[in-house]
TORMILUM-129493 format. One line per 5 residues: number of its first residue (from 1); their letters; for each residue x, y, z negated of C-alpha. Coordinates in Angstrom, 2 decimals, always signed. Layout:
<sites>
NUM> A> X Y Z; ...
</sites>
This chain:
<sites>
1> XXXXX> +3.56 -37.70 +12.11; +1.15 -36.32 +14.56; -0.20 -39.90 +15.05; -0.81 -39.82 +11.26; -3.27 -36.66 +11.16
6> XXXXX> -5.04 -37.66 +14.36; -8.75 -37.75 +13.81; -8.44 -35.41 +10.82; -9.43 -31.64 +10.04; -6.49 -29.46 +9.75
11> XXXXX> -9.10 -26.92 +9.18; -8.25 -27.72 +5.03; -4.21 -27.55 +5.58; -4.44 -23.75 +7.20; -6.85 -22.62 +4.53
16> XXXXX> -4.20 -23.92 +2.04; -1.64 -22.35 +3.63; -3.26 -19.00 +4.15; -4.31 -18.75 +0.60; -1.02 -19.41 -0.57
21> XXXXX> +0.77 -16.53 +1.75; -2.61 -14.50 +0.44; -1.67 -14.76 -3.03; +1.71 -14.01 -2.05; +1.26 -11.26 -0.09
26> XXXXX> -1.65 -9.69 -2.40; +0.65 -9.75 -5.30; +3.56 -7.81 -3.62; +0.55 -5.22 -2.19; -0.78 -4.90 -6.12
31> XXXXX> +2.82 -4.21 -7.10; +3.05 -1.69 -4.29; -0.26 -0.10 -5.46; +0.14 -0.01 -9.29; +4.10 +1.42 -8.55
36> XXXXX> +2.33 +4.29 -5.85; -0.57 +5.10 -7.34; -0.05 +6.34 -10.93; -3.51 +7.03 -12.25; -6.45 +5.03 -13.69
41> XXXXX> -7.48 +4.15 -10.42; -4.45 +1.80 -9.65; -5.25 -1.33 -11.53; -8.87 -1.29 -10.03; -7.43 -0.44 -6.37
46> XXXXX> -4.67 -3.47 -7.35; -7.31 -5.96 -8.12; -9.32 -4.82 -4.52; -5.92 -5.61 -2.46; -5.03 -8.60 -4.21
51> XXXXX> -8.77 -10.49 -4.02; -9.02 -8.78 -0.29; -5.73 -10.49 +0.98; -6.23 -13.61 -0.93; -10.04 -14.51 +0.64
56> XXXXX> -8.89 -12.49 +4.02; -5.93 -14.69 +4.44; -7.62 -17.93 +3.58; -10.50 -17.67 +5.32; -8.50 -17.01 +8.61
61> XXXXX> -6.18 -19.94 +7.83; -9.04 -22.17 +7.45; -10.66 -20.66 +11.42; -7.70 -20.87 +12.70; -6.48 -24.51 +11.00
66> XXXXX> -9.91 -25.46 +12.51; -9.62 -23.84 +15.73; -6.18 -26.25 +15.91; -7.66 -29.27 +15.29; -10.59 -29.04 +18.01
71> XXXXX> -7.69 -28.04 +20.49; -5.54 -31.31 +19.64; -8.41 -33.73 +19.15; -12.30 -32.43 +19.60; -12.24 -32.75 +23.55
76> XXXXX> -11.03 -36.33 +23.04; -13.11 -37.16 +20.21; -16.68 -36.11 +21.89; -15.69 -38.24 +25.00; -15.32 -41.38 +23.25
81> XXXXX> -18.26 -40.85 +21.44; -20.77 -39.64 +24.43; -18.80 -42.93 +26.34; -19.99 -45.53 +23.40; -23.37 -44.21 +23.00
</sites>
């Protein structure tokens, strides 16, 4: 399978993933908030946490999916290229 991705950005497959677990998690944090916080605040406060851990989440999946990638197959990648040219 590994074979498969080689060459590939995985950058795309941790942003997926960590805007899935950030829609996931932001949900269960705007539940938390709008069951706590009982006031006309809550829904605003909600909508903060939700957005917060949904962009948070997936721009640290996409970093870090990229950050994998460059580990696996940049160093190998930029020596067959500076060894063609």
């Amino acid at each position: 399978m590994m074979n498969e991705l080689r060459g590939r950005n995985l950058a795309h497959v941790g942003c997926t993933i960590g805007l899935t677990l950030g829609l996931a998690l932001g949900l269960v944090a705007a539940l938390l908030i709008v069951t706590l916080v009982r006031g006309d605040s809550a829904i605003n406060w909600a909508t903060v946490a939700w957005f917060g851990l949904t962009f948070a989440l997936g721009i640290v999946g996409y970093w870090a999916g990229g950050q994998f990638s460059k580990r696996l197959w940049g160093d190998e990648m930029e020596a067959r290229r500076s060894s063609r040219e």
